[in-house]
N, C-alpha and C positions, 0 to 999 in steps of 0.2 A: 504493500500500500504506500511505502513511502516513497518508493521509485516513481510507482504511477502518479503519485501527486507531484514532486519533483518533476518528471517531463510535464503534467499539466502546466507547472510553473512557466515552464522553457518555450512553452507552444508557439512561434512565432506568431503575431500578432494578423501576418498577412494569410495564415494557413486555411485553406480551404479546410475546415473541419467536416462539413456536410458528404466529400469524397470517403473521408474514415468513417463514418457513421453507415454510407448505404455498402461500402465493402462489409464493414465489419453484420450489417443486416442481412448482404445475401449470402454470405457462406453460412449464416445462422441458420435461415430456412433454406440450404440448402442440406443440410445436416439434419434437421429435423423433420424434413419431406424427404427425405429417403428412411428415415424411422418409420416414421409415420405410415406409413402406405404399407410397410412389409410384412408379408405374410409369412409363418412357418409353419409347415407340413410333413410330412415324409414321404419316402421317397419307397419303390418296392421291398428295399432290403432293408430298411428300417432308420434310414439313416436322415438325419434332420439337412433339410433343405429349403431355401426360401425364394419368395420370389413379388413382384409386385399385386399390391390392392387394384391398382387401380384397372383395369381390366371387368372387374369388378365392381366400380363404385364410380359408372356412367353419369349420374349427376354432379361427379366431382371436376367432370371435362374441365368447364368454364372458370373452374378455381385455380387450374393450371396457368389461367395468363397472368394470375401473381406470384403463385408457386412459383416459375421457371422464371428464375431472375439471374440467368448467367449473361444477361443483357446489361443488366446491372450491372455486374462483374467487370466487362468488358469495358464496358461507358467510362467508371471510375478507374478504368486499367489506363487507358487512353489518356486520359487528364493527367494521373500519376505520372504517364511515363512521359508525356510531352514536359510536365513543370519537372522532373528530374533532372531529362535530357538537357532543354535550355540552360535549364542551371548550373550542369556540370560544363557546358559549351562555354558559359561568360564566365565561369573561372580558368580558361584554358585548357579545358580536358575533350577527348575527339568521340567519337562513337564506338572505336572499340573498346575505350575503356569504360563507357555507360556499360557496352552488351558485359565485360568481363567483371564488374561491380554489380550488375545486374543479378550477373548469376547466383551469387552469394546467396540471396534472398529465396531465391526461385530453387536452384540446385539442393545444395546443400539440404534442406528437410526433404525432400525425394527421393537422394542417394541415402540419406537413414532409413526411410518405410523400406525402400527396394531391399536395401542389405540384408535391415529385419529379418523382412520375408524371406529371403530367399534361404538365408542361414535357417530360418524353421524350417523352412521346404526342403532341405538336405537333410536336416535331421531325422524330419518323417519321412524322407526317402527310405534312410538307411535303418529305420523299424521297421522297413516292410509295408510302408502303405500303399497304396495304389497309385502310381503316379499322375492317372485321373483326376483322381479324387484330389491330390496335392494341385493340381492346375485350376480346378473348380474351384477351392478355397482361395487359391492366389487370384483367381481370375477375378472374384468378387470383390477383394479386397482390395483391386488395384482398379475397380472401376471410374475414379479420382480420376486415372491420367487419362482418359481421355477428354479433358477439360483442358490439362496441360499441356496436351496436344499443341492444342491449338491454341491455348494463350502464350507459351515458348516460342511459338512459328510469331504471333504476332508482336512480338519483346524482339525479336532477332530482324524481323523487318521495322519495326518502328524509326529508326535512323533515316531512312529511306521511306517511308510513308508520311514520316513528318514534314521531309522535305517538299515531296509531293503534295502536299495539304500548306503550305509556305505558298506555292504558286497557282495550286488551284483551287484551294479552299472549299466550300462546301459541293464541287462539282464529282471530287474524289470518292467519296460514300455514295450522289445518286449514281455514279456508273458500277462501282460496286453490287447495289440493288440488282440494276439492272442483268449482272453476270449473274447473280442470282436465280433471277425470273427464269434466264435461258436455260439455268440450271435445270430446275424448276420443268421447263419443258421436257427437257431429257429424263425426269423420272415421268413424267404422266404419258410419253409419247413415244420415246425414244431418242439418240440411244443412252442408255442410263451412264454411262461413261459422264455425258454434259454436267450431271450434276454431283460429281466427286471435288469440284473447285467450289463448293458452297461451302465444304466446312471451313474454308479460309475465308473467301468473299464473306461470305455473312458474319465473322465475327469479327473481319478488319474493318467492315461497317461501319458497326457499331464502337469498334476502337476509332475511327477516324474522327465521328460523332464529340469522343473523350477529346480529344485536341481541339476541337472547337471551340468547347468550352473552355478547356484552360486559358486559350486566346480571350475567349469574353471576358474572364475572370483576371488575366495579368495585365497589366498596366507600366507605363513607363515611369522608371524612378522620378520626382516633381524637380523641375530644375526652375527653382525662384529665386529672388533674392539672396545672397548669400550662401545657395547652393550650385555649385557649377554646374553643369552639366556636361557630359563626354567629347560634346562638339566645342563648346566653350574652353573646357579644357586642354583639349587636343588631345587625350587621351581616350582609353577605351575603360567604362567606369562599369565596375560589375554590379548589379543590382544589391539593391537594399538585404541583409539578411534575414529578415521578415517579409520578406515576397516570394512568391514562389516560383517564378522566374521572369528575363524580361519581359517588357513587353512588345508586344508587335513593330516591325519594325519600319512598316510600310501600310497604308491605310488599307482598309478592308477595300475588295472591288466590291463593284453594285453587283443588284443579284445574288443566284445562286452562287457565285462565285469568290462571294463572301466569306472570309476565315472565322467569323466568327459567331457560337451560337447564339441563337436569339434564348434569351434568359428570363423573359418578362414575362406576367403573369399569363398574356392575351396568348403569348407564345405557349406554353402551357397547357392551355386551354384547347390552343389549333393542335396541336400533338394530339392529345389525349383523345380530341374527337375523331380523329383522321385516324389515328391509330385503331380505335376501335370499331370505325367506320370499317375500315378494310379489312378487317381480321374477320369482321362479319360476313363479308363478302366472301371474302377466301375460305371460308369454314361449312358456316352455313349452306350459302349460296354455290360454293367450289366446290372442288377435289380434296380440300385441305383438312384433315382429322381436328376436330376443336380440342380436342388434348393438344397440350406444347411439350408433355413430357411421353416418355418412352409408354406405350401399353401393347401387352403382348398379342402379337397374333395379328396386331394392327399390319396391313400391307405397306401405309406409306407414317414416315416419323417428319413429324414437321424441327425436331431439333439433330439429327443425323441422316443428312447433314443440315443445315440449316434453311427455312422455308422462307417465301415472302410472306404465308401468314404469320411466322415468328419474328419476322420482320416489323412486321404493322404492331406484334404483341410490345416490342422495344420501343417503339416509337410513342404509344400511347404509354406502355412505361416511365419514358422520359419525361412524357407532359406530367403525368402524376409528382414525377419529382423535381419539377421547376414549381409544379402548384407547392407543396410542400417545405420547398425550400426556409420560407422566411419562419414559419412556429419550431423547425428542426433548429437555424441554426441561433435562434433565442435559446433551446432548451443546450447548445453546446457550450454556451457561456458558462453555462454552471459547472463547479468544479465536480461536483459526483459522475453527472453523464456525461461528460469529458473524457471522466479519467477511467470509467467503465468502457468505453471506446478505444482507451488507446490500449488498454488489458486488453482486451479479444484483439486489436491489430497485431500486439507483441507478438501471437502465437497462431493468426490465423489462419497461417495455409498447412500449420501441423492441425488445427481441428478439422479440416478439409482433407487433410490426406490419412488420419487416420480414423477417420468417424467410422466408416466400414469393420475395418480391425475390428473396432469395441464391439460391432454388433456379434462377427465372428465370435469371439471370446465369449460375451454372454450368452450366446446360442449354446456354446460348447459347455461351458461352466453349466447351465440349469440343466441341460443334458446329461452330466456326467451325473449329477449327484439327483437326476429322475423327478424335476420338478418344471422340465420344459411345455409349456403351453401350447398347443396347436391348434386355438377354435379356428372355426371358419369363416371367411373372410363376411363383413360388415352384418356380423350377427352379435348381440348383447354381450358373448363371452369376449368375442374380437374386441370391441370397444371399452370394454372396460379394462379388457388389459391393455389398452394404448397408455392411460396414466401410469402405472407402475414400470410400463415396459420404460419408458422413454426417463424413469427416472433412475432405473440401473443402469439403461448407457451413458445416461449423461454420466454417472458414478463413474463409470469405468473408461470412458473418453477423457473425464479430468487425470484421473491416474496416468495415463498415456500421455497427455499434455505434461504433467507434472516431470515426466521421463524425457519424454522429447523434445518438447516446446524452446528450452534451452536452447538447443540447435540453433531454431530459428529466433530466436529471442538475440543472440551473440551474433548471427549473419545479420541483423539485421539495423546494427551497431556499426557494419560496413559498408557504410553509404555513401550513394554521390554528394555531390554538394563540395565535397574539401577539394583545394588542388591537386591536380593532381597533373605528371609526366606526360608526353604523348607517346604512343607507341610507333615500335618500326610497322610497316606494311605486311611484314610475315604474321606481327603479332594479331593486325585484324584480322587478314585470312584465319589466322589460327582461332583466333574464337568465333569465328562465326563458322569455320569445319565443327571446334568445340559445340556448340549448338544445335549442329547441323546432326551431328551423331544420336545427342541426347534426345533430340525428337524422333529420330527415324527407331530408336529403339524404342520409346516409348509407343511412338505409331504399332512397330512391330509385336509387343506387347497386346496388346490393344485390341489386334485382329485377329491373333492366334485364336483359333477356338474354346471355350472352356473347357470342351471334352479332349482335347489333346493330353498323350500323356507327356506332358515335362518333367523330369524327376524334381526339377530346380524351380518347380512353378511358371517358370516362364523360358521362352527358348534361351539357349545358349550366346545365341551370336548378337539377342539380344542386350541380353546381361553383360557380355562383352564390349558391344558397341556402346552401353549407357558411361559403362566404368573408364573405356577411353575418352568419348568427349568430357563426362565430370573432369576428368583426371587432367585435361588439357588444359580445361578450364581454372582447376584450381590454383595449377602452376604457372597461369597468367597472371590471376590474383594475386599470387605471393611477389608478385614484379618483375618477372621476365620478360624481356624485350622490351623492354623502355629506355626511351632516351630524355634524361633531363635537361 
């Protein structure tokens, strides 16, 4: 408690607090909507296995366009990483040392879960368990990365999309869309190959979206009386340490072409209706399932890869939280929900990547000792054990944070913002190969089967490929290839 009050103290003045607020809300319901929904049952041979409600709980479709807030995610991913990036740019640092600072954050708690796992998955290897069965249990637990899929792909292009959104500003996200749409036709028509560029287009989108805003939100250091300014000066003056970076550098073009979001209540407003205007459309009136998350059996998934009806679901999102803005960021002022905000950011993407785990564990734990529940799904037994269920994983989710969280709590102590060296041209390449790895194995993860047998949980050349790019990465971090 005293740490968290102490950073509350420290909070820059200029800090978007409203960005930490909806991260720190949507990995919460994203954690707790994957409890929530799960069913457990068994399987022929007696063995406990789960799988989703919703299939099941057809009236809950529509509640999915709040549930599914990896739009959220994305929005505030965008904004983070444009005010990081600028900020480390006006203290003289380039972009491969954002991507290799970056990683710290992002890496680092991944290369723990993965290790974790895999270290148990040898061990029940070599008891003799079914290497099936070890790939099912890894396969579920590592359902996480595919989120970081695609937010690593869009961290590794952000240098290069920021740029891109520098010259053409809000034109970048509608052509996006639009790759989407065609996407979009290649699952309803043909040929389905078209819509394998949606899991990136649709959520550089919405990251594009996040830079907008940062643009709306940062401003240029006041150059009045008695304070120079960089042209006055003849110097290049780095921004104020309570802003969160500079600001634009060039005025907005008219139009769509504008860099910067519209932030205002009316804006807001047009989002939210337009948003749900067309999801209606798409849903109802379309091809497009009104679930935005995964239900089984379903032929088409509007979030794998990403849909224009979850498109429109982001859009009217966003309006919802431009409405919202001004009662959230009164209630950050205060030192409690502040400092309760920046507790869940400390350890965020370790409750995200091992909320899964916890459920494992507690599956296994009431199993062992013959006190595991299997009613069926959305009947009086079901419901009533959602309260007790969600209050032993939270139990044993904090245990895991208490274990892990550190990780991510000390990467995250490694940040931009300080000066830092430029690196040689081998060092970019090499982190962005570094990255380049860490995704393709996680991608490879990802798609393997769950009925595959892995002894190790996950393929080989996976686990290989993960532990050289981390491993490139880390030994960039530590300052290799830099020149001062």
């Amino acid at each position: 408690m005293r740490r968290l009050r102490q950073l509350a103290e420290r909070t820059p003045a200029g800090r978007e607090r409203y960005v930490d607020l909806l991260r720190a809300l949507a990995i919460t319901m994203v954690v707790l909507g994957h409890w929530s929904v799960t069913v457990i049952g068994r399987d022929a041979a007696g063995q406990a296995t789960g799988h989703s409600a919703l299939g099941d709980l057809r009236w809950a479709y529509p509640l999915t366009w709040l549930a599914q807030v990896m739009p959220v995610f994305f929005l505030v991913g965008g904004y983070a990483n444009a005010a990081s990036l600028t900020r480390l740019r006006a203290r003289g640092g380039d972009a491969a040392g954002w991507l290799i600072d970056r990683s710290a954050r992002l890496v680092r708690p991944t290369s723990t879960l993965l290790l974790v796992l895999t270290a148990a998955a040898a061990v029940a290897w070599l008891r003799d368990i079914d290497p099936t069965r070890i790939r099912q249990v890894f396969w579920f637990a590592t359902i996480p990365l595919w989120f970081l899929v695609a937010y690593l792909a869009a961290v590794v292009l952000t240098p290069a999309m920021y740029a891109l959104h520098r010259r053409l500003g809000l034109v970048v996200p509608l052509v996006l869309v639009a790759l989407v749409g065609l996407g979009d036709l290649g699952r309803l028509s043909g040929p389905e190959e078209l819509s394998y560029g949606n899991y990136l287009f649709g959520w550089l989108a919405v990251h594009q979206l996040g830079f907008a805003w940062h643009d709306a939100r940062a401003t240029p250091p006041p150059a009045g009386p008695g304070v120079p300014s960089a042209a006055k000066a003849g110097t290049t003056a780095p921004p104020p340490a309570e802003t969160d970076a500079a600001g634009p550098s060039t005025p907005d073009r008219p139009g769509v072409r504008r860099r910067r979001l519209p932030t205002s209540r009316r804006a807001g407003l047009v989002f939210l209706a337009g948003g749900l205007g067309a999801v209606l459309l798409l849903t109802v009136l379309g091809p497009w399932p009104v679930a935005m998350l995964k239900v089984p059996d379903e032929r088409l998934d509007n979030a794998a890869p990403p849909s224009l009806a979850l498109l429109a679901v982001a859009a009217g999102q966003l309006g919802l939280i431009l409405l919202l803005r001004g009662p959230a960021e009164r209630l950050l002022r205060r030192s409690g929900p502040w400092q309760a905000v920046i507790g869940v950011n400390l350890v965020v993407l370790t409750v995200f990547l091992w909320h899964l785990t916890a459920a494992i564990l507690l599956i296994g734990l009431l199993d062992a000792v013959g006190t595991l529940p299997t009613p069926a799904v959305d009947t009086a037994a079901w419901w009533a054990w959602r309260v007790p269920w969600l209050l032993l994983l939270g139990a044993v989710l904090a245990v895991l944070v208490a274990i892990f969280g550190p990780v991510e709590a000390r990467s995250g102590r490694h940040r931009t913002g300080r000066p830092t060296s430029r690196g040689t041209p081998a060092r970019s390449a090499l982190a962005v190969a570094g990255y380049a790895a860490v995704v393709a194995a996680l991608l490879v993860n990802s798609t393997t089967p769950q009925q595959a047998p892995e002894p190790l949980g996950t393929p080989v050349r996976a686990l290989v490929a993960y532990l050289a790019g981390a491993g490139v990465l880390r030994l960039l971090r530590s300052g290799w290839g830099t020149r001062g």
